[in-house]
N, C-alpha and C positions, 0 to 999 in steps of 0.2 A: 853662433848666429842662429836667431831661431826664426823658423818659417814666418812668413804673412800671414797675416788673418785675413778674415774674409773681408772686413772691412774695410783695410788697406787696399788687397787685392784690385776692389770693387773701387776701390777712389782712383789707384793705378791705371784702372781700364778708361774711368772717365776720364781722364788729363789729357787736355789739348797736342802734351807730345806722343801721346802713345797713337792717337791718332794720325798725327804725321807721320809719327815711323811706319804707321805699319801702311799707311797708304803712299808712303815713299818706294819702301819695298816691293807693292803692288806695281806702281810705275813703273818702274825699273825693271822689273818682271817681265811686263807689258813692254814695254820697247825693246828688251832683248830677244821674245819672240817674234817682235814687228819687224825688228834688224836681221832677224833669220829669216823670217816668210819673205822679206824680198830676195836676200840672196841668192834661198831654193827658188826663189820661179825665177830671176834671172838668168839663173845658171841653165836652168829647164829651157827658158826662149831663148836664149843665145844657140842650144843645141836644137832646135825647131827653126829659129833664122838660118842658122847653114845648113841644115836640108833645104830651104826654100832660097839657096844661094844669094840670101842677104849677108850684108855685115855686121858678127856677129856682135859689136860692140851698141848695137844699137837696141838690143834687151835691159842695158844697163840705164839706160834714159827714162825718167818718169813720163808722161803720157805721150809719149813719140814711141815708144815701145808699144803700147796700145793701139797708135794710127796704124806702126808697120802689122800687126796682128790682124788688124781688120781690113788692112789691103791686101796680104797674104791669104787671107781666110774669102773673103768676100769682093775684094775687087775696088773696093772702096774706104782709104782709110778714114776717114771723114764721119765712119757712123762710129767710133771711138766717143763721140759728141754725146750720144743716147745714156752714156753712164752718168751725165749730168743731170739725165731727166730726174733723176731721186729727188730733187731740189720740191718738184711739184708734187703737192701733200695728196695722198692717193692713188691718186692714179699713175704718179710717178713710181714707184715701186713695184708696179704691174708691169707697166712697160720693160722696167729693166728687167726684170725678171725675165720676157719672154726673150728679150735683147743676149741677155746673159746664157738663156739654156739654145738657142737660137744658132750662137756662136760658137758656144762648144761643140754642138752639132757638127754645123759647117768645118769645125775643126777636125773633129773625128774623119768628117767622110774626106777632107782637102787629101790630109795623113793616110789614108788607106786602110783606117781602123773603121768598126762597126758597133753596135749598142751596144756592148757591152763596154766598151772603152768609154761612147759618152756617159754612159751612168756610173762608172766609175770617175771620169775626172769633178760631176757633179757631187757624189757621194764621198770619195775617197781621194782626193784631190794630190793628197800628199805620195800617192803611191801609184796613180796613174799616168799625171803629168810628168814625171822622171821615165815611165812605160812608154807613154808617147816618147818622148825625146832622145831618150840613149835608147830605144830601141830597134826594129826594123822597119820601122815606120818611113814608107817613102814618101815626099810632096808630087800632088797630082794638081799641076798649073791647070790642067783641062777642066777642073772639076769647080773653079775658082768663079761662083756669082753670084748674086745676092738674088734669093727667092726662086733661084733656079730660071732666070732670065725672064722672070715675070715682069720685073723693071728695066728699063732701058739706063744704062748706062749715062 
């Protein structure tokens, strides 16, 4: 059997299948790490729901897991809504953004953790939020309000 030539090679890589395979491949890739990153943070809020004496089957839920996060974190799950804002070209991405480091915040201080923790679950996601969660981290219901009671309820 004798090797490819360059020329083959070169017609090989343009063929409409070589593209599918290998953007098959990609896909597949891609959802197997999408089908772990949910698992890992479900697993993580289920153990963040039983500290804050939720039930923890309610991490496992697509955006009802986000409402219980932001009633636990803030007092209101209803700003769960703000992750929509992305939709608006601009300035939606801004917004989330502050929404997003915002909440981690409030998350960090709910747990009894301090900067260093929120710059880690921002920076290092995969190795803090398991820190938060299976760690000694208690829930502080006292500490639970959005903007620091600057808004009324």
């Amino acid at each position: 059997m004798q090797p490819y030539t360059m020329q083959q090679f070169a017609h090989y890589m343009n063929s409409p299948g070589f593209f599918l395979m290998f953007y098959g491949i990609l896909m597949l890739i891609s959802l197997a790490i999408g089908v772990f990153s949910y698992i890992f943070q479900a697993i993580c809020m289920m153990k963040l729901f039983a500290k804050a004496y939720e039930e923890p089957w309610k991490a496992w839920v697509p955006f009802y897991n986000s409402y219980i996060l932001n009633e636990l974190v803030f007092g209101n799950g209803w700003l769960f809504l703000l992750t929509f804002v992305t939709f608006i070209p601009y300035i939606g991405s801004m917004v989330y953004l502050v929404y997003y480091y915002y909440l981690q915040w409030k998350m960090t201080e709910v747990y009894g953790e301090g900067l260093l923790v929120f710059f880690g679950l921002i920076f290092l996601r995969i190795v803090f939020l398991p820190y938060l969660a299976f760690g000694h981290s208690e829930y502080h219901e006292e500490k639970v309000d959005f903007l620091n009671g600057l808004i009324a309820h």
